[in-house]
N, C-alpha and C positions, 0 to 999 in steps of 0.2 A: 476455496474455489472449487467450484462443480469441475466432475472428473469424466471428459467427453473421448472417445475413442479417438486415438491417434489418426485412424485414415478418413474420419469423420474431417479433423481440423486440417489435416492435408489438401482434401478434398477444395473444402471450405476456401482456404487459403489459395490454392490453385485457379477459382472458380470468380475470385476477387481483385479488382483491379486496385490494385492501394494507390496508383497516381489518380486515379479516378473520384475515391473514398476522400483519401487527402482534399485533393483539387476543386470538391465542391466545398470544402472550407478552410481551405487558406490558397490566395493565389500563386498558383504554379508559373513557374519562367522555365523552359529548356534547357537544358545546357549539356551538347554531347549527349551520351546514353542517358543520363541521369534528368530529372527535375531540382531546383532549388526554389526557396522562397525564404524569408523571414522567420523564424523562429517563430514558432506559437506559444509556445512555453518561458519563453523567456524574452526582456525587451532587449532588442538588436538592434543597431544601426545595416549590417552588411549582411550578406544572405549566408546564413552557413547550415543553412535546414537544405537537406538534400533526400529525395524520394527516388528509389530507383526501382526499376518496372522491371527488371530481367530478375534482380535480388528477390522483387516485393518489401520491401522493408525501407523504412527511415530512420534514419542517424541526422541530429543534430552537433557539427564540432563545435559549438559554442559553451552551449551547456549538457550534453551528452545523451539528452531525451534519444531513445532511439526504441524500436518498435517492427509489429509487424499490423497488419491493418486490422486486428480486431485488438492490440495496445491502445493503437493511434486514438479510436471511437472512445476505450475508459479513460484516458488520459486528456481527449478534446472533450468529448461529449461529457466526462463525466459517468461512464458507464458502468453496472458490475463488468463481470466476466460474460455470463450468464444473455447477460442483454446487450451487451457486444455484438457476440456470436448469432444472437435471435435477429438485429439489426443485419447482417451480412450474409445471414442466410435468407430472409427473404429478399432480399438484393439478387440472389443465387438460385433463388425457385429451391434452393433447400428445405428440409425437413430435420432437424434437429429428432437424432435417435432417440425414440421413447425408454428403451431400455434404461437408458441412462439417467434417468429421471426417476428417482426413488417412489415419487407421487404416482400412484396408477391413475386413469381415467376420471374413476371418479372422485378422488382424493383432488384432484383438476379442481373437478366442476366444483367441491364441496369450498376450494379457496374463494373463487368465484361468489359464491352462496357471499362466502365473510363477509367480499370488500364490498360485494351492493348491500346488506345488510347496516356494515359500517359505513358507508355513506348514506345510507335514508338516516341512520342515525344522525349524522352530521346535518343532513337538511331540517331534520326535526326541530334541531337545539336550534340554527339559526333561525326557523321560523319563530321558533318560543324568544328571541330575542326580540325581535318583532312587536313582540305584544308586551313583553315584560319593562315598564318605566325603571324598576330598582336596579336592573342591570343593565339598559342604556345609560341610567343618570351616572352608575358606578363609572362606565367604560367613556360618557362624556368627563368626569370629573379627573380619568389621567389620561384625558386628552388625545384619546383615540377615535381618529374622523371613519367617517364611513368607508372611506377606500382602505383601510387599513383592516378593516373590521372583515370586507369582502376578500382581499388579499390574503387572513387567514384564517380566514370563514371562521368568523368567530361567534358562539353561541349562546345558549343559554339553558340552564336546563331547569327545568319547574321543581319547586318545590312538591314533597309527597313522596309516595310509595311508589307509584305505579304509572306515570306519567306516560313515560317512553312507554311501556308495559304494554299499556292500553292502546297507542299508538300504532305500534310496531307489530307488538306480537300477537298476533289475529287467530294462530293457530297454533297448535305443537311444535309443528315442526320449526317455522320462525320463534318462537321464544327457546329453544333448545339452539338454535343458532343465535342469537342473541347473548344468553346465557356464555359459550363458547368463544366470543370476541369481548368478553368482559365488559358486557352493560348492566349484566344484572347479579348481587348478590346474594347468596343463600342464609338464612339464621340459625340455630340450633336447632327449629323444630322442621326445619327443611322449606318454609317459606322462602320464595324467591322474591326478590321486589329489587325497584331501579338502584344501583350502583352509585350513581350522582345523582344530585339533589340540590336545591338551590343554589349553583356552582355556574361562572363565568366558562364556557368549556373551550376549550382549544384542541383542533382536531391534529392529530399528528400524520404527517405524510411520510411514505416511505420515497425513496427515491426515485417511482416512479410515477409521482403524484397520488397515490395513491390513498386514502386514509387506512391506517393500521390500529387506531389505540386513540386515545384522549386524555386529557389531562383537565382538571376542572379546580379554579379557585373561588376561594370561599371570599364574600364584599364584602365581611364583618367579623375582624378579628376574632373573636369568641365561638365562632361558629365552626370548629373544627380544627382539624391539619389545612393550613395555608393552601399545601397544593395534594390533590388525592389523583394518581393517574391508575391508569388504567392496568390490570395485571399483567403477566408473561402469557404470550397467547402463539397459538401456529403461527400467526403471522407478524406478532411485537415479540422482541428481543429488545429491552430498554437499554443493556451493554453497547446495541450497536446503533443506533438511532440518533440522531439529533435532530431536535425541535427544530426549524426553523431553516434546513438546509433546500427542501425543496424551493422555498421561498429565495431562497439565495441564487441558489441556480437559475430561475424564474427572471431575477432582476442584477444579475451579473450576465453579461457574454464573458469575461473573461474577471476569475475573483483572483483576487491578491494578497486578500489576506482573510482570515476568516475570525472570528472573536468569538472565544466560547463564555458565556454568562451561565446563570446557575436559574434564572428563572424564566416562563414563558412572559412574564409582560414586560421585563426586561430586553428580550428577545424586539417582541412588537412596539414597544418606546424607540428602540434605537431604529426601529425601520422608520416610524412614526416620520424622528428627524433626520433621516437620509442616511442612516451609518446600514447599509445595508448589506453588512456581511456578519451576520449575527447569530448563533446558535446558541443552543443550551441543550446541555443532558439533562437525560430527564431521572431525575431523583434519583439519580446514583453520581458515585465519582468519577473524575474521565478511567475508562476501560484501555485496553490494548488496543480491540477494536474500535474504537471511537481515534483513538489516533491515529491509524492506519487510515480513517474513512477523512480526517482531516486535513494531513498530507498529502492523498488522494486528491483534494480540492484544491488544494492553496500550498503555495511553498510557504507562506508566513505566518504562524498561529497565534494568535493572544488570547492567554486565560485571565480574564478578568474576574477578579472576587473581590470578597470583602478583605478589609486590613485586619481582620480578629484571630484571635488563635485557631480558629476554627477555618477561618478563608486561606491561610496560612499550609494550613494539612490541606486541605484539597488543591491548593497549587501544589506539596510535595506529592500529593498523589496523583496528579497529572505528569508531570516532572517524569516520574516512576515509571508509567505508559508511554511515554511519548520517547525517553534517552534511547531505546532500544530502534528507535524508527529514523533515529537526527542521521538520515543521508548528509550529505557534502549538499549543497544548494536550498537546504532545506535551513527555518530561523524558527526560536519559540520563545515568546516574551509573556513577562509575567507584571499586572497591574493589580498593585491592591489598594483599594480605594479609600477613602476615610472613615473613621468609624459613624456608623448610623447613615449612609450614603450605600447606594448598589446603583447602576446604569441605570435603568428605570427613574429615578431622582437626580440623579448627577444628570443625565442628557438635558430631561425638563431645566434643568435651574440653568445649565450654561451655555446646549447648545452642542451641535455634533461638531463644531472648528473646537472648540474647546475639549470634546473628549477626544477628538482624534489629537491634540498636544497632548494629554494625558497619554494616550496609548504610545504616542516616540518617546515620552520619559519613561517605559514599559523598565523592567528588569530583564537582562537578556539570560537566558535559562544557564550559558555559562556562568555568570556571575551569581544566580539564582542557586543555583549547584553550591560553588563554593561557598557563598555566604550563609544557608540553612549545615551544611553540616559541620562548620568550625562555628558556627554560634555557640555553642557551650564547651569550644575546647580553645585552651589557652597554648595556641601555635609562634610560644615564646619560650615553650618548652621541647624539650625531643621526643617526652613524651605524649605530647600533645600531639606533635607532627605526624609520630607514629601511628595514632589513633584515628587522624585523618587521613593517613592513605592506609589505614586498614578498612576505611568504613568506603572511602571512593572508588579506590580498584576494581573491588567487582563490581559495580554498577557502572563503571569508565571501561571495563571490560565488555558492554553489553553494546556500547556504542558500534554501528559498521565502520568499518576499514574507510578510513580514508582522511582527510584534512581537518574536518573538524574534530575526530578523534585525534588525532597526533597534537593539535593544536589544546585539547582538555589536558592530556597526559603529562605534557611541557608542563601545564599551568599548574600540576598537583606537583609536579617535581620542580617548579617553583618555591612554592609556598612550603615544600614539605625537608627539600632538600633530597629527595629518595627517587634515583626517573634512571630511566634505561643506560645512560652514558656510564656512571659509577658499575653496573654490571657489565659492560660491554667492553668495561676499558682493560682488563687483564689481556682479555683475545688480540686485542690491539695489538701486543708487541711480537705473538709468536708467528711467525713466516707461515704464509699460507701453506696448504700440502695439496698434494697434487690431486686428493678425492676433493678437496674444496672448490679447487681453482676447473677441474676438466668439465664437472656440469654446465659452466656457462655457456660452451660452443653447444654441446648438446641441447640444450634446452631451447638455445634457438632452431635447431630443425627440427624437433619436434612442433614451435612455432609456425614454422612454416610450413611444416606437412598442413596444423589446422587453418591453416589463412588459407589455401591453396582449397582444400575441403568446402570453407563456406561460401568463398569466389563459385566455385562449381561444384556440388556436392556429388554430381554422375561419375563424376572421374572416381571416384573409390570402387566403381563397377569394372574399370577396365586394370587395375592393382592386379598383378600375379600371386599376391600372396600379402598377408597382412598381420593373420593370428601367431604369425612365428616372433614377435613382439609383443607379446603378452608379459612376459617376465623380467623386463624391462624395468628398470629401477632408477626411473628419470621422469623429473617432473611435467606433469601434463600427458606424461602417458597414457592411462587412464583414460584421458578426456578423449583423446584420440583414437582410440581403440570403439569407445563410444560412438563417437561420431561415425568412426565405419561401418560399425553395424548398424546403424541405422542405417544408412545409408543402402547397405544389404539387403535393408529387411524394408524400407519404401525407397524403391529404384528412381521414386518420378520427385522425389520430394525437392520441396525450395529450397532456397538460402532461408526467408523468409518462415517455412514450416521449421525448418531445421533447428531454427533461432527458439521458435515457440515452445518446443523440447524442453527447453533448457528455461525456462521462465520461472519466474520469481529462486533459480539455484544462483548458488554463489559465483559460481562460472559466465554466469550471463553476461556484466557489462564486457568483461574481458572478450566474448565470443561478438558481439557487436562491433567493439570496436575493430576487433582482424575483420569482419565481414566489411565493414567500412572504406578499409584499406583501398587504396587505388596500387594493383599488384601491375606492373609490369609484366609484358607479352600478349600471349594469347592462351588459347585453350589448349591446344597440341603441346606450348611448352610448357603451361601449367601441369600436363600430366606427364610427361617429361621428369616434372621435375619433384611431383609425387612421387614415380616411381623408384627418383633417385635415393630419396628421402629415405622410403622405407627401406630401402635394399642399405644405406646405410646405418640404418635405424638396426636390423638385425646383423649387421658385422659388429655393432655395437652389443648387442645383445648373446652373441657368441666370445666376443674378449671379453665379456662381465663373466662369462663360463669358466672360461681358462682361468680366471684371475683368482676365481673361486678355488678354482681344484690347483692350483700352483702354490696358493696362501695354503691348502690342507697340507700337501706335497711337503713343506716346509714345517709343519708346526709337528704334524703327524702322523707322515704317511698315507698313502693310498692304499686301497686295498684292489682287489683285481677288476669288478666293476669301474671302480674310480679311473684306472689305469686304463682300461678300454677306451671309455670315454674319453679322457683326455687325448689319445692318440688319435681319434675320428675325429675332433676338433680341430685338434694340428692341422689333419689335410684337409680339411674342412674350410681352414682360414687363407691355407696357404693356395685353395683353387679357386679363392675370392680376387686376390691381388693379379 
């Protein structure tokens, strides 16, 4: 994610209405200070999607979406980061800081050059479709109608050398750009000539419909690699792309599930018969990124491959990418089709009612999980069992915190007889001690010093004193210490900005959820009761002192520093009470 200056997104955030952002797409109800409506994210009967204008921010308590207005645009819209922020700033008569922006002026204008470049390309091929019978009769014969054709401007590229060449590059400078978005290849003697060549072409869009790259299949087995796309260029990264997504977004308002295939006509077949949530990478296996951008879309993923040893590995290497991404809300299911069958032939022969039964008898990646890594181990043995939670752990380890992890973990201490309880059960019998048992009171006012913070983040302005709790050896300290300085260092800032801080860290949903909180009182006792907080936060921070130097006292003496210290502490505590 691009790295914009803090008082840029304060700014930004301050200058944006999120009941507003929100309220032109999905309808808002009032209710007291707040807005609710329906969930957009997830299907709800009763309104638990709530928008608050004084926060800026939304929280969902159904399923926990929650956000500030430049989340709400990637997560509704579908948006980068990036193009979030370029949407609400001109909402704002903003200027997004050039500094910021690695690309100078004219590294700008030089991207610009690419994509009209790679779109005259794209107009090219599909004119040459036009004229070419051997690649309409192809794209008539698997039964792709002309809307499907227009929908992903699909084209064709002439047989020769120099087609596009002659077409396009008029000058130096256009064939040197040409050359630079991967149309044209070089030989050993330094000739340059077209890239593709008698090839079905599919233009690839980035997410912002944009074309980036191409991908071109061959009509006659013999004639090549099946599919030849287009190199790694400024503006194609094949890691993080997929075929077929702009199109999705295009004919989904809202997707649900999104199906990744391995090939582009496979891709345009399932749209062909109405399955129109269909992607494909493009000649690599799924990425880390490619899971992340999938997720992003759809809580429901299906990799659909072949049944072969080979369809086999590229589900476990989807698997791979994707266990480190499996949130709690989030499902991945795994289809492997029959031998000599791919979506492309399966749709045509049955029909999308038919492949979408196939896709519910899916494998669901829990079971997908345990059944590929005990396949060659005999879990009848101890040693067998051993060897499966030596190979699951750490990739069960990579899973985030939360229910469907805990719920995989069971399942290996299941099947293996090895899970947390047999380790946990010694500690069972010995009587808590008092350093076990005292953190819990603590740890909730440390709680509630940060609910009280994201309720009104100004009031850490009016604190008499704050850094004298630095040394403090209590959970969420840290976070709270944080939060003050910020607060320090932008006096004006939101609940909402405050939140964005803290974005994609581990700390986030927990700081959502306290910002959510409906706190009892007002503002005067909220800071009331800050100040309580901290001032008890450092008589806590001054007995962790004594305790220290009382523990040496006993083991092995003071020495004269020590002995000072400890006496200025005594009256120190004792002109607290």
């Amino acid at each position: 994610m691009a790295r914009l200056p803090d008082a840029f997104i304060d700014d930004l955030l301050a200058r944006t209405d999120i009941v507003e952002v929100v309220g032109t797409r999905v309808p808002l109800k009032r209710q007291g200070k707040e807005y609710s409506a329906r969930c957009p994210f997830h299907d709800e009967r009763s309104a638990s999607f709530t928008v608050s204008p004084t926060k800026q921010f939304y929280h969902c308590f159904g399923c926990g979406a929650h956000g500030t207005a430049i989340s709400f645009l990637m997560n509704y819209d579908r948006l980068e980061f990036l193009d979030a922020v370029d949407e609400l700033a001109k909402r704002a008569g903003m200027e997004i800081p050039r500094e910021t922006n690695s690309r100078t002026p004219q590294q700008q204008d030089d991207s610009r050059d690419q994509y009209s470049a790679l779109d005259a390309a794209s107009r090219f091929f599909q004119k040459q479709l036009e004229s070419s019978d051997k690649a309409r009769a192809y794209l008539d014969g698997r039964d792709v109608d002309a809307d499907t054709r227009a929908r992903f401007a699909i084209g064709y590229a002439p047989d020769g050398y120099s087609a596009l060449k002659d077409a396009l590059g008029k000058d130096e400078r256009r064939l040197k750009l040409l050359e630079r978005v991967g149309l044209f290849s070089k030989n050993d003697r330094g000739h340059v000539y077209d890239k593709f060549r008698d090839r079905v072409m599919f233009p690839i869009f980035d997410r912002r419909g944009r074309v980036i790259a191409f991908g071109g299949r061959v009509m006659e087995k013999d004639d090549g690699p099946k599919y030849l796309n287009s190199p790694e260029t400024a503006l194609f990264h094949k890691g993080r792309e997929l075929y077929g997504l702009w199109q999705v977004r295009q004919a989904n308002q809202k997707i649900e599930r999104l199906i990744v295939v391995e090939g582009y006509m496979d891709v345009v077949s399932l749209f062909q018969f109405g399955v129109t949530q269909a992607v494909a990478t493009l000649g690599t296996a799924t990425t880390p990124d490619h899971a992340e951008l999938l997720f992003r879309n759809a809580p429901d993923v299906y990799f659909c491959f072949d049944g072969d040893a080979a369809g086999r590995r590229a589900g476990w290497r989807a698997l791979e990418s994707v266990l480190p991404r499996m949130k709690d809300g989030r499902q991945a299911f795994f289809l492997f089709l029959p031998d000599g069958e791919d979506p492309d032939t399966i749709v045509r022969k049955e029909g999308a009612e038919a492949f979408d039964a196939r896709l519910k008898q899916g494998t669901p990646l829990s079971q997908f999980f345990f059944d590929e890594l005990s396949r060659e181990i005999n879990l009848g043995t101890l040693d067998g069992k051993a060897r499966l939670a030596e190979h699951a752990k750490p990739m069960l380890a990579q899973i985030p915190d939360g229910a469907f992890g805990d719920l995989m973990k069971q399942e290996l201490a299941r099947l293996t007889g090895i899970g947390n309880r047999a380790v946990a059960a010694p500690s069972a019998t010995r009587a808590p001690s008092r350093a076990n048992v005292a953190p819990v009171a603590k740890r909730s006012l440390v709680r509630a010093a940060i609910a009280i913070l994201l309720q009104q983040p100004s009031l850490a302005m009016n604190l008499e004193s704050h850094h004298a709790i630095g040394g403090l050896r209590l959970p969420g300290i840290e976070l709270l210490l944080e939060l003050l300085e910020l607060v320090q260092q932008r006096p004006d800032i939101s609940t909402g900005a405050l939140l964005e801080h803290f974005n994609e860290r581990e700390e986030q949903a927990a700081l959502h959820k306290l910002a959510a909180m409906d706190l009892p009182g007002d503002e005067a006792s909220w800071a009331q009761e800050l100040q309580d907080a901290i001032n008890q936060l450092e008589k806590q921070l001054l007995q962790q002192r004594l305790d220290e130097l009382q523990a040496k006292q006993r083991q092995q003496g003071l020495d004269d520093t020590d002995k000072y210290e400890l006496r200025e502490l005594l009256k120190a505590r004792a002109g607290m009470r």
